[in-house]
N, C-alpha and C positions, 0 to 999 in steps of 0.2 A: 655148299652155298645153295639158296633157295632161289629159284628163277627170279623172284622179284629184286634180289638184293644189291643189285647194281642200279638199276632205275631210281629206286625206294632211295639210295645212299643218297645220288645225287638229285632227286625233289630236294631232302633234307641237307644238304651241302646248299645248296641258292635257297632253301627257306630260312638257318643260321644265318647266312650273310644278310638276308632278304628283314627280319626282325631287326637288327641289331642297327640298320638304317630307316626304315620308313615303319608306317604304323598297320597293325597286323592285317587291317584289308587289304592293302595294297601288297603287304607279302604276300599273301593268300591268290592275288590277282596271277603275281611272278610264276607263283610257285603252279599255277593252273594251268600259266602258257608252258611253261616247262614240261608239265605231265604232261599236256596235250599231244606233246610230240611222241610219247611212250606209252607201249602197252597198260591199258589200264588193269586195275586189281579186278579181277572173278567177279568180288561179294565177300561175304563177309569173312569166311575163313583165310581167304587170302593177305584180307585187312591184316588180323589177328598174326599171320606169320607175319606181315610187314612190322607192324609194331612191335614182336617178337625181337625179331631183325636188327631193329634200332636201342634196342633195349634199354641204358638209361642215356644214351648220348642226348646232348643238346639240352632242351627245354620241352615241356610237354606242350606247350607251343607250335615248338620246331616242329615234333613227332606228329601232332598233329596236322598241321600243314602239309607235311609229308606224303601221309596216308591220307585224308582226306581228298586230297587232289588228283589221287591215284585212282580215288572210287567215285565212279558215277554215282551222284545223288546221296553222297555223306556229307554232314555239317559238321562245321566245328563249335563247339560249345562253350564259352569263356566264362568263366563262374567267380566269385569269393565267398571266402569263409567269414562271416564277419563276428566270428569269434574268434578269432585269435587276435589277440593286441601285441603290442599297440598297435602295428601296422595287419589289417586284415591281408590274408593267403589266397592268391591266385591261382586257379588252374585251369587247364585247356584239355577238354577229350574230343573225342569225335563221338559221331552220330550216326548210322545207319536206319535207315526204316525203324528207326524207334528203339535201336537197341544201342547200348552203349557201349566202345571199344575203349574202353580205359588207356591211356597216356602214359601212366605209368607202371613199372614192374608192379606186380605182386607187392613187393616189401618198402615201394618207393615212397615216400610223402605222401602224394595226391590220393592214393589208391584209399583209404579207408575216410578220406574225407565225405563231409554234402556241406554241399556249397550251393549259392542260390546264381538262379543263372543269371548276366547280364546281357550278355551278347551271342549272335549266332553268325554263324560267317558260313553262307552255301556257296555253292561251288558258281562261278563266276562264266560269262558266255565263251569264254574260250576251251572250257572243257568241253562244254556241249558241240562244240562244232571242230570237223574235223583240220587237223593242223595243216596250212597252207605254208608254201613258202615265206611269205609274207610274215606268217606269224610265226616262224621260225626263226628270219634272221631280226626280228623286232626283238623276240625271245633272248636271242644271244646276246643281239646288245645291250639288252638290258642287264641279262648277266656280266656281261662284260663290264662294262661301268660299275656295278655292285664291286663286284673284286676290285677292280683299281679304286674304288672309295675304300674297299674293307682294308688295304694295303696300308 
């Protein structure tokens, strides 16, 4: 097991539950007060094993919400394809200093797409500042409520 992979699981454990209820800034918000509380990722190699880590669980959404939250100063990037019909293909990577940590394996869907971007989702004021009590047990209950909705 890779040092991050217990932290990494659970961003992306309340970032699953966190999508599948509210809309993805506000995941993105959850999922920031959660990292705050946990070591955050190195840089970029560490990104890289986290999303390794996660490999295709969830949604490249999820994944990304995950890791992005993990790393000071990554974006998230929400894109479509709008060529694919009838319904144009959505995807989500994350951002570094300009470099791009792809969302999905190697061999998954997303990985060989270009898609034009529409949205970007930076990391929100509670990564930037250190996690206080306060935004701990705010954190929880917010988690908390998530699950007894997801239930």
């Amino acid at each position: 097991m890779e040092p991050s992979d217990g932290p990494t699981r659970l961003v992306h454990l309340v970032s699953r539950a966190a999508v599948r209820l509210t809309s993805p800034r506000r995941a993105k918000s959850l999922a920031d007060r959660v990292a705050a509380m946990l070591p955050p990722l190195r840089g970029l190699a560490d990104a890289k094993i986290a999303m390794k880590v996660l490999g295709n669980s969830g949604t490249c959404l999820t994944r990304a919400l995950a890791v992005a939250s993990r790393l000071p100063g990554a974006e998230i990037v929400i894109g479509v394809d709008p060529t694919v019909k009838p319904i144009p293909a959505a995807h989500a990577w994350v951002e570094f200093r300009g470099i791009v940590i792809e969302t999905a394996p190697p061999t998954g869907d997303g990985a060989a797409r270009h898609v034009a971007e529409i949205a970007r989702l930076s990391a929100t004021k509670h990564r930037a500042a250190r996690a206080s009590a306060l935004t701990f047990a705010v954190a929880l209950h917010q988690v908390t409520e998530l699950f007894r909705r997801f239930r």
